[in-house]
N, C-alpha and C positions, 0 to 999 in steps of 0.2 A: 504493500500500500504506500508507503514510506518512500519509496526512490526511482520510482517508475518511471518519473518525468525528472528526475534530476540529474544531469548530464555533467556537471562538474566534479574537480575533487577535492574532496575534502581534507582538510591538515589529519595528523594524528592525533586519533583517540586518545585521551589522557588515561595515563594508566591506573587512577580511582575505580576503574568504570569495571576493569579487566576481573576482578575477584566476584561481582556483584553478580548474586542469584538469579535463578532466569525468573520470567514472569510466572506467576499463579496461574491456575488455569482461569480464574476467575477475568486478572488481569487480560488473559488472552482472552480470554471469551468477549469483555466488554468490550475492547480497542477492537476485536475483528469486526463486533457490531456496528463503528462509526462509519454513518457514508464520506465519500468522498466529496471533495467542493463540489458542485455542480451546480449553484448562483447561477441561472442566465439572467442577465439584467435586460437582454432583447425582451421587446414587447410579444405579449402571445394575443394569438386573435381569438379571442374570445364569444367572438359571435356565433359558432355555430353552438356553444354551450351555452349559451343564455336562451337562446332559442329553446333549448331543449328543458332546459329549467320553468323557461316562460309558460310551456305549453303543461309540464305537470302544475305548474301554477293554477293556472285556468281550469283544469279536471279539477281542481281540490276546492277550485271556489278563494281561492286567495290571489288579492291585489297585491301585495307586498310579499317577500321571503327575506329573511336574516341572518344574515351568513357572519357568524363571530370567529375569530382564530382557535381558541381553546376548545379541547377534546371535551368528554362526559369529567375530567378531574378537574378543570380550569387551568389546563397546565399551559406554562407561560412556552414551555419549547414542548412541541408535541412530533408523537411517530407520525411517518410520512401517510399514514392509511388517513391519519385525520386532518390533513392540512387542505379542510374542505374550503375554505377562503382563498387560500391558494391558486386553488384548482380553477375557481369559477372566474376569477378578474386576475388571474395573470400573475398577481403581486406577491412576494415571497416574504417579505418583513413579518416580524415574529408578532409586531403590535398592529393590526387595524379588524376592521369593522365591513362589514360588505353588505349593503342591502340593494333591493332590486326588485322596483316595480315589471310594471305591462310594457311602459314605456322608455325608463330611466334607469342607470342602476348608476351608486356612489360608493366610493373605497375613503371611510374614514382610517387616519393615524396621526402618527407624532413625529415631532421635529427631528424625531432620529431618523427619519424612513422617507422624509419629503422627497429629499432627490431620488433615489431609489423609486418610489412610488412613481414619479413624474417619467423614469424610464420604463418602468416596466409597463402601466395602463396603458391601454390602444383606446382608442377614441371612443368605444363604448360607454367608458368611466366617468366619474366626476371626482375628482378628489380634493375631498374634505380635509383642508391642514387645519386639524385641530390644534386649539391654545392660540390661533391667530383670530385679529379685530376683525369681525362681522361675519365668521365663520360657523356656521350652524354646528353643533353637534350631531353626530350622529343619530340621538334621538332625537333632538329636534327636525334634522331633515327628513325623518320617517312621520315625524306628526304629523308633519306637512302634505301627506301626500294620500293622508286618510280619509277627508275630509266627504262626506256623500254615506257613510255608513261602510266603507269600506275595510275588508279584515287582512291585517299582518299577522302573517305566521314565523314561527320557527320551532324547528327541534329543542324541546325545553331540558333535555339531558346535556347541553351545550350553553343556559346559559344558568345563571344564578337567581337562585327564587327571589332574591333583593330588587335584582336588577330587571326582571318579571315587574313584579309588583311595581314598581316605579313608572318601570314604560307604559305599562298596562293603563294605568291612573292617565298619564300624558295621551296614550291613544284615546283613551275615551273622552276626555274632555273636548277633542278633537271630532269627535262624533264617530270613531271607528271602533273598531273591535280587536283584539291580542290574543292570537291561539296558538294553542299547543297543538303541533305535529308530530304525533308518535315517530312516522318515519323523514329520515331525513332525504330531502330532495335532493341536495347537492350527489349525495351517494348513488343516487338513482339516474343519474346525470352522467356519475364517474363510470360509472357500470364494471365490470370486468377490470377493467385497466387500474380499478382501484387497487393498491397495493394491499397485502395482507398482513394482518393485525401480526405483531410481533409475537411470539413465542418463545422468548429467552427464557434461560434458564437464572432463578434465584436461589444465591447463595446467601450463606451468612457472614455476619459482620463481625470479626471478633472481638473478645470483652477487650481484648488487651489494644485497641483502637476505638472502643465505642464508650468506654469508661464506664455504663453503668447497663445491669441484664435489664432485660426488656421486660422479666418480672417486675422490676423494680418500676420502671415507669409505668405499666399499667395499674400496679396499688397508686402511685403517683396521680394518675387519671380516673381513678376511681374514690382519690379524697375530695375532688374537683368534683364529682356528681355526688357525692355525697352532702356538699357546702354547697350547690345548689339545687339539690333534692331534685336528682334530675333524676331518669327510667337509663339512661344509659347516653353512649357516644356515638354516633356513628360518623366514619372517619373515611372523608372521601378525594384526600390531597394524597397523592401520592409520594412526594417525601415525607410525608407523615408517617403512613404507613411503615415506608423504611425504615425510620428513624425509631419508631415506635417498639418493633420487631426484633430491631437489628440485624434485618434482610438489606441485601442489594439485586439489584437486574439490571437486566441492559435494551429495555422494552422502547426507551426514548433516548433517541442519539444525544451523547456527552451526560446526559443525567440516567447516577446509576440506580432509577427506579423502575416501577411492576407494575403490569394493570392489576388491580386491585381493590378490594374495597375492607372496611372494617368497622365490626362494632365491639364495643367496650361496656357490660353492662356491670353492675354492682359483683355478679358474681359469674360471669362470661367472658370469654374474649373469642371471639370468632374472626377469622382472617377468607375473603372472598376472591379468591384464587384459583387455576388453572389448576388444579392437582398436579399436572405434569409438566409443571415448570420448577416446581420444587426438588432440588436435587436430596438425596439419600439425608446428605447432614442438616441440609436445614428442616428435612421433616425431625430430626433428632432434635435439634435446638428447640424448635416448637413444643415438643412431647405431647404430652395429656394437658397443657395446658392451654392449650389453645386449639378449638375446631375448626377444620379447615372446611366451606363449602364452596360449590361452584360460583366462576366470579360473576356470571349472569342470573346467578340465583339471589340477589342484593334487595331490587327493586321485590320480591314476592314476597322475599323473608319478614323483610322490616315490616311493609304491608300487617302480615300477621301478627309480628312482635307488638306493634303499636295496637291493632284491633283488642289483641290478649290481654295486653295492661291497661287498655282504657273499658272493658268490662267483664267481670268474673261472674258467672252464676246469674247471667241476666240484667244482673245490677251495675248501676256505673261506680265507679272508683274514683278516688281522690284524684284529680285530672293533672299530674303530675306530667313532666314534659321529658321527652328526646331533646340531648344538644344537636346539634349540626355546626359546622362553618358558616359562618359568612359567603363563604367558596361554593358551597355544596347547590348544586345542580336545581334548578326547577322542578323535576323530574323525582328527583329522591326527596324533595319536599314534599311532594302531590302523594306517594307513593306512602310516607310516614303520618298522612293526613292532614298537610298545610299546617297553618300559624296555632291551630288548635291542640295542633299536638306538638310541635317544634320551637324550640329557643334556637337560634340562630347566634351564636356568638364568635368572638373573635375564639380560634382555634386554642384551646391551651395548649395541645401538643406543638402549636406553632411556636409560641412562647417558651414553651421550656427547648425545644430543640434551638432555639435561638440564641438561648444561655449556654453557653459550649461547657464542659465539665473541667476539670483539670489537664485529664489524658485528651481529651480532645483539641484544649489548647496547647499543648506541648504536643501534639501532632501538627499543628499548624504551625507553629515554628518550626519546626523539624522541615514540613515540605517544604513551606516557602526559603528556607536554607537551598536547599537541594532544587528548588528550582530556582530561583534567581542566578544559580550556577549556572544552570542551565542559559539561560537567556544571556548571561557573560557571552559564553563560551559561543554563542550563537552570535552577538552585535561583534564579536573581535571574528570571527570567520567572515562575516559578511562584508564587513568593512577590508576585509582582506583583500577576497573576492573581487570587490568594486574596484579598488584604488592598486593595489599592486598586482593582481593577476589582472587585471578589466576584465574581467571574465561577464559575460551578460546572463542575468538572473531574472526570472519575471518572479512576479509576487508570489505566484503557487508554487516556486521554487525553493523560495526562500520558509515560508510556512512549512513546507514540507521537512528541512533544515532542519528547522527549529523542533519539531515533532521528533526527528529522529534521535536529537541529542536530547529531548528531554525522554525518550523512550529508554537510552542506556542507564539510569538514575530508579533507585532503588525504591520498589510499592508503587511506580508509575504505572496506571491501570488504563490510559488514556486524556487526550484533551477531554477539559470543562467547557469547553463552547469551539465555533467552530473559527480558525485562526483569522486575525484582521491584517492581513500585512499589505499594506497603500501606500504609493508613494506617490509624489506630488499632488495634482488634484481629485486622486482617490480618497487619499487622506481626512477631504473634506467632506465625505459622505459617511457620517458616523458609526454607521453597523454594516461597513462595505463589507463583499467576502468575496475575494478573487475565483475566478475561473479559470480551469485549465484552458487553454484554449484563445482565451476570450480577455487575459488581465494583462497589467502592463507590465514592463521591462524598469525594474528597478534601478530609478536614476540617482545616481550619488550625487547631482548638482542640484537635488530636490530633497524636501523633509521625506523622511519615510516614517509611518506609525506601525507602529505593534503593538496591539493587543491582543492577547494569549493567557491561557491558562491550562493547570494539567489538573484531573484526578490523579489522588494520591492516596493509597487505601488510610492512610494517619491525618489525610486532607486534602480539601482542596484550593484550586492559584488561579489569582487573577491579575494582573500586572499589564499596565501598558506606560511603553517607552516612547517618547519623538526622536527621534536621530535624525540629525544630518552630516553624510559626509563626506561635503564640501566645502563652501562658502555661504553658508545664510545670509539673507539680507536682514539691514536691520529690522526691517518689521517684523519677520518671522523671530527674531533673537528679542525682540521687546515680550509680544505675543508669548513665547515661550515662558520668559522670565514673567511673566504677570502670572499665569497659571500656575508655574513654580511657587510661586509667595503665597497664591491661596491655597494651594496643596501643603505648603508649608505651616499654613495658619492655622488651619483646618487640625494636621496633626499635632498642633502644639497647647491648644486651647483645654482648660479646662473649664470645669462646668458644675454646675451643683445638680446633685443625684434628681432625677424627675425631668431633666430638661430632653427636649424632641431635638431629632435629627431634622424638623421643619426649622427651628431654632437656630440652630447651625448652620443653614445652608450658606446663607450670606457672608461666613467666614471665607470660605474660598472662592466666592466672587468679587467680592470687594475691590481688588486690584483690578482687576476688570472693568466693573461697573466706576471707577474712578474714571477710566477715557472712555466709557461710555460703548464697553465693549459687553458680551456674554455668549452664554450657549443655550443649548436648547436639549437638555438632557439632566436627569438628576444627579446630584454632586456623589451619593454613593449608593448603596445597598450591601444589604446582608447576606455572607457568605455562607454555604453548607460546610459539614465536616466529611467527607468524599459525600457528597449528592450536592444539589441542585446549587448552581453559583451564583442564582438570583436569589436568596429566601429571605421572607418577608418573616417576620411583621413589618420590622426595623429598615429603615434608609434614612437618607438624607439628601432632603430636596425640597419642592414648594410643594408636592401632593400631599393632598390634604390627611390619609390613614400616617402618612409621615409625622402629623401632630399631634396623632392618637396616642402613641407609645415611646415611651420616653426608653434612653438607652441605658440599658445595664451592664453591671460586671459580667466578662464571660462573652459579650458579644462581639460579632466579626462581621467589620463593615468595611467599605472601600473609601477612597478618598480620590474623587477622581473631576477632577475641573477640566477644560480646554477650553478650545476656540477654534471657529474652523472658518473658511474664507473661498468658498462655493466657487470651484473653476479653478483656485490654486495652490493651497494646502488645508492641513488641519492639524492641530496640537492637542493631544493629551497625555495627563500624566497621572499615576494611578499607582495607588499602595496600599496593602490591604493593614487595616491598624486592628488593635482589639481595644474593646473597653475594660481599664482598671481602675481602683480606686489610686488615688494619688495624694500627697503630702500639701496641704497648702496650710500658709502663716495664721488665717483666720478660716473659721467655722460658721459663716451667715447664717441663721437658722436653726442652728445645730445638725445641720447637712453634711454629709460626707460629701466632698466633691470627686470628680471622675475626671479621666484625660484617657490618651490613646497610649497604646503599646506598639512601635513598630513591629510588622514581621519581613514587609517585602524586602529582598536583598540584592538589589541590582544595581548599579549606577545610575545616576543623571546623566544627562548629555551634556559636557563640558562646552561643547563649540557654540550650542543654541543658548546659553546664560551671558544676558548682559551684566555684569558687574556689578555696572554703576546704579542698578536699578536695585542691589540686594544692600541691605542693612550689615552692619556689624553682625546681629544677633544672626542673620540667619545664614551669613557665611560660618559661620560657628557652627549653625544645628547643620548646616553640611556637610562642613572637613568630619564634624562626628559622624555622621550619617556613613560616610562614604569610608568612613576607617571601621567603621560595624560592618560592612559590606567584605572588607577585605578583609578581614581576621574570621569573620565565621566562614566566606567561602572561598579562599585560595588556595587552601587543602588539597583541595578538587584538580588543578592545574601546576601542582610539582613538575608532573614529566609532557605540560602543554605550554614552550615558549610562546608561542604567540598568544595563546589567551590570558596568561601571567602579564605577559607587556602591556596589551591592552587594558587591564584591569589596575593594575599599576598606575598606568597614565592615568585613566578617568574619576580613579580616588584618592589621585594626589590631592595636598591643602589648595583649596582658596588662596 
């Protein structure tokens, strides 16, 4: 997978790498499950499949259809079988919205996807750049088009009973109607060519990387319905599930989760699974404490369970509630009895897997040691590459690179997302993803971005570098340096315990917003411990569940600001910190206050930092910064001169 397109050659292997145990089978299982780039950013024409959706439309009695991104789990990256928004309007971005009358159809998303978005739709489209002035929302532009008594459908296993309920309220006052279609259209559209639902195989996680048995969190989850006299849990996010369990899979590319479902009652734990995805040891792990049934037997069961507790002997019973998510489907609301029988709350398993454990934080240092190596030993190859061999590299070359050296590195199971390697005005297109084929020729007289990360079974990396290396213009070196300072402000800030990452945001825009600069992306998000390298509750940014949940000990967030400049580069810079408490002279409140813990371990770009633009204090947090980068990882490069050189040079003082 690793070198098929990769035509040059590479320095020698540092001899760290030569002793280091082969992969798990696990490891191998996952990584064989990753696709390859395959981004087209060409437009697909779309017409003869809106046609065919239009005409099931029209049998079914429906003027509107609602085509959302996320699978039956609300998953933010989903397997290819479900990437039915995808499929119907052409647009591959992980964030938008697709609806689609008789006459119209519109692709809502977000500033990360605008450009993308604008290549990929054919004139069929309308696209909705939400978060800009006079731009409708997605539900708004569906209101609009109800108007006569007219009914919008969608598959309600696809969206969220919240998010039903809201729309439903705006359709009607609109003078329309909001239905639920059992089956989905889109799929009836795909037909055959649909790809088929994943089948991996799940393993288990072990104690000695998950820090705490999965007995233990479910008494954990069962003091939480017990304090609110709930009937039980049902558990329908799929890193929950994992996390829960202490299972992994490889069902959705880079996240190592399982289709799935689960419920948690006072004295139950049932897991809603494939039986034969479960390999030998993890039916051990489970034992007798947890029943395994089929994963499409969810919707029937719960059905019953709620009928059962809401009346014994004819008679009704204290009307006691099922939790859910927030997250959890229309579909398994409907199925548990709607609002009458359901609390809908924020996930506690979200919350506690958010709060990383001990061993789970010292696995997190541990990777991001061990990759940061990694991305060294890859910007000094690359930089080689360019300027002393000229050797010509496009983007999918260099990604691939980078993949294979973070492959020789120890518990590596696979990338966490799929690689961003852009140079010049790629750069500017915030969630680019090179094509073989199709991506450009990495220009050393242009910024190049990378952002990368790996699954690591003790954790997972998220890291993005700017490099240029050539001659930056000043703008690009101001640019840089301003992002620098809020990345810098961001990590250094403390905070009294209760404060939101909404709070925060403006720490590292500031520099920015002084020349009246910004971006259009949130400043961070929470990281899994090996699973999903987006996980919520926690971020930091202006979205509003951001000012829900304030940030605690234990948790793993990103710090990642830029600037991007449409047609000629783009900058970011990105370190993943953890929250600790911290030592400060006074106690407001009698508050503990909190700050961040570095773990990312890579250099900065020495060429793209203007000077005169850094303070005393923060040429200081650098030459430290950059002397913690080389004492934990130059181990790694004893018998690699050219990566030692480079590493050397980039961590010299200020």
């Amino acid at each position: 997978m690793l070198l098929s397109r990769f035509l040059v050659r590479s320095h020698t292997t540092s001899a760290a790498y030569v002793a280091a145990p082969p992969p798990s089978l696990l490891a191998r299982a996952f990584h064989a499950s990753l696709p390859r780039r395959a981004i087209d950013m060409a437009k697909v024409n779309t017409t003869e499949r809106l046609a065919e959706l239009r005409k099931l439309m029209k049998d079914r009695q429906l003027d509107v259809y609602m085509v959302p991104s996320e699978d039956s789990h609300q998953s933010e990256y989903i397997a290819p079988c479900d990437a039915r928004r995808a499929y119907i309007s052409g647009f591959t971005g992980s964030a938008g919205y697709a609806v689609i009358t008789h006459e119209k159809a519109a692709l809502a998303t977000d500033g990360r996807y605008f450009n993308q978005a604008e290549k990929q739709l054919d004139g069929n489209w309308e696209l909705l750049k939400q978060g800009l002035q006079d731009v409708p929302t997605i539900q708004e532009w569906t209101a609009d088009q109800v108007e006569g008594g007219k009914v919008v459908g969608v598959d309600p296993s696809v969206v969220t009973a919240a998010d039903a309920r809201k729309l439903a309220d705006k359709i009607k006052k609109k003078g329309g109607e909001y239905k639920a279609v059992s089956e989905n259209l889109v799929d009836l559209v795909w037909g055959q060519k649909r790809p088929a639902r994943p089948s991996e195989q799940v393993r288990v996680q072990p104690l000695e990387y998950a820090g705490k048995s999965f007995a233990d969190k479910i008494e954990d989850i069962r003091k939480e319905l017990e304090k609110k006299k709930s009937l039980g849990f049902v558990v329908s996010m799929l890193d929950e599930i994992a996390w829960l369990y202490n299972l992994r899979g490889n069902d959705i590319p880079y996240n190592p989760v399982f289709f799935s479902y689960a419920v948690v009652t006072p004295t139950t734990a049932t897991l809603y699974i494939d039986d034969s995805k479960l390999t030998p040891e993890a039916k051990d792990h489970l034992g007798d404490k947890v029943t395994i049934r089929p994963y499409d037997a969810i919707f029937e069961d719960v059905a019953a369970l709620s009928a059962e507790s809401f009346e014994t002997n004819g008679e009704t019973t204290e009307k006691k509630k099922f939790l859910t998510s927030t997250r959890a489907s229309w579909a398994l609301n409907k199925a548990l009895g709607g609002e009458e029988r359901v609390d809908e709350v924020r996930s506690p398993i979200a919350d506690a897997k958010a709060i990383k454990n001990e061993t789970e934080l010292e696995g997190m240092r541990k990777c991001h040691i061990r990759d940061g190596a990694a991305l060294t030993e890859y910007f000094a190859w690359l930089e080689d590459q360019l300027i002393n061999e000229g050797a010509s590299l496009d983007e999918v070359a260099g990604a691939d690179k980078l993949e294979s050296i973070r492959k020789k590195h120890d518990l590596f199971m696979g990338l966490s997302f799929d690689t961003i390697s852009s140079t010049g005005p790629n750069a500017a297109v915030i969630h680019y993803k090179p094509e073989p084929g199709a991506c450009s020729v990495i220009d050393p007289k242009q910024i190049y971005l990378c952002d990368s990360g790996g699954q690591y079974q003790d954790g997972t990396t998220d890291t993005t570098r700017t490099m240029h290396f050539g001659e930056p213009t000043e703008m690009e070196k101001k640019a840089y340096t301003l992002v620098l300072k809020g990345n810098i402000a961001l990590e250094r800030v403390r905070f009294p315990k209760g404060t939101t990452g909404f709070a925060l945001d403006a720490m590292a825009r500031q520099f920015l917003w002084a020349e009246g600069l910004d971006y259009r992306h949130g400043t961070g998000h929470g990281v899994g411990s090996f699973l999903n390298v987006h996980e919520g509750p926690i971020g930091i940014g202006t979205r509003v569940q951001y000012s829900e949940v304030s940030l605690s000990v234990g948790n793993v967030i990103s710090d990642e600001p830029g600037y991007y400049e449409d047609g000629k580069f783009g900058i970011r810079i990105e370190n993943m910190v953890m929250v600790r408490e911290v030592e400060t002279t006074h106690k407001f409140g009698d508050k503990p206050y909190l700050g961040f813990e570095r773990v990312t371990m890579t250099p900065h770009c020495r060429k793209l930092v203007d000077m005169s633009l850094l303070t005393e204090d923060e040429k200081t947090f650098l030459n430290e910064y950059h002397q913690e980068v080389f004492d934990k990882t130059s181990k790694f490069f004893q018998n690699d001169s050219l990566t030692m050189a480079w590493l050397k040079r980039e961590t010299a003082p200020y």
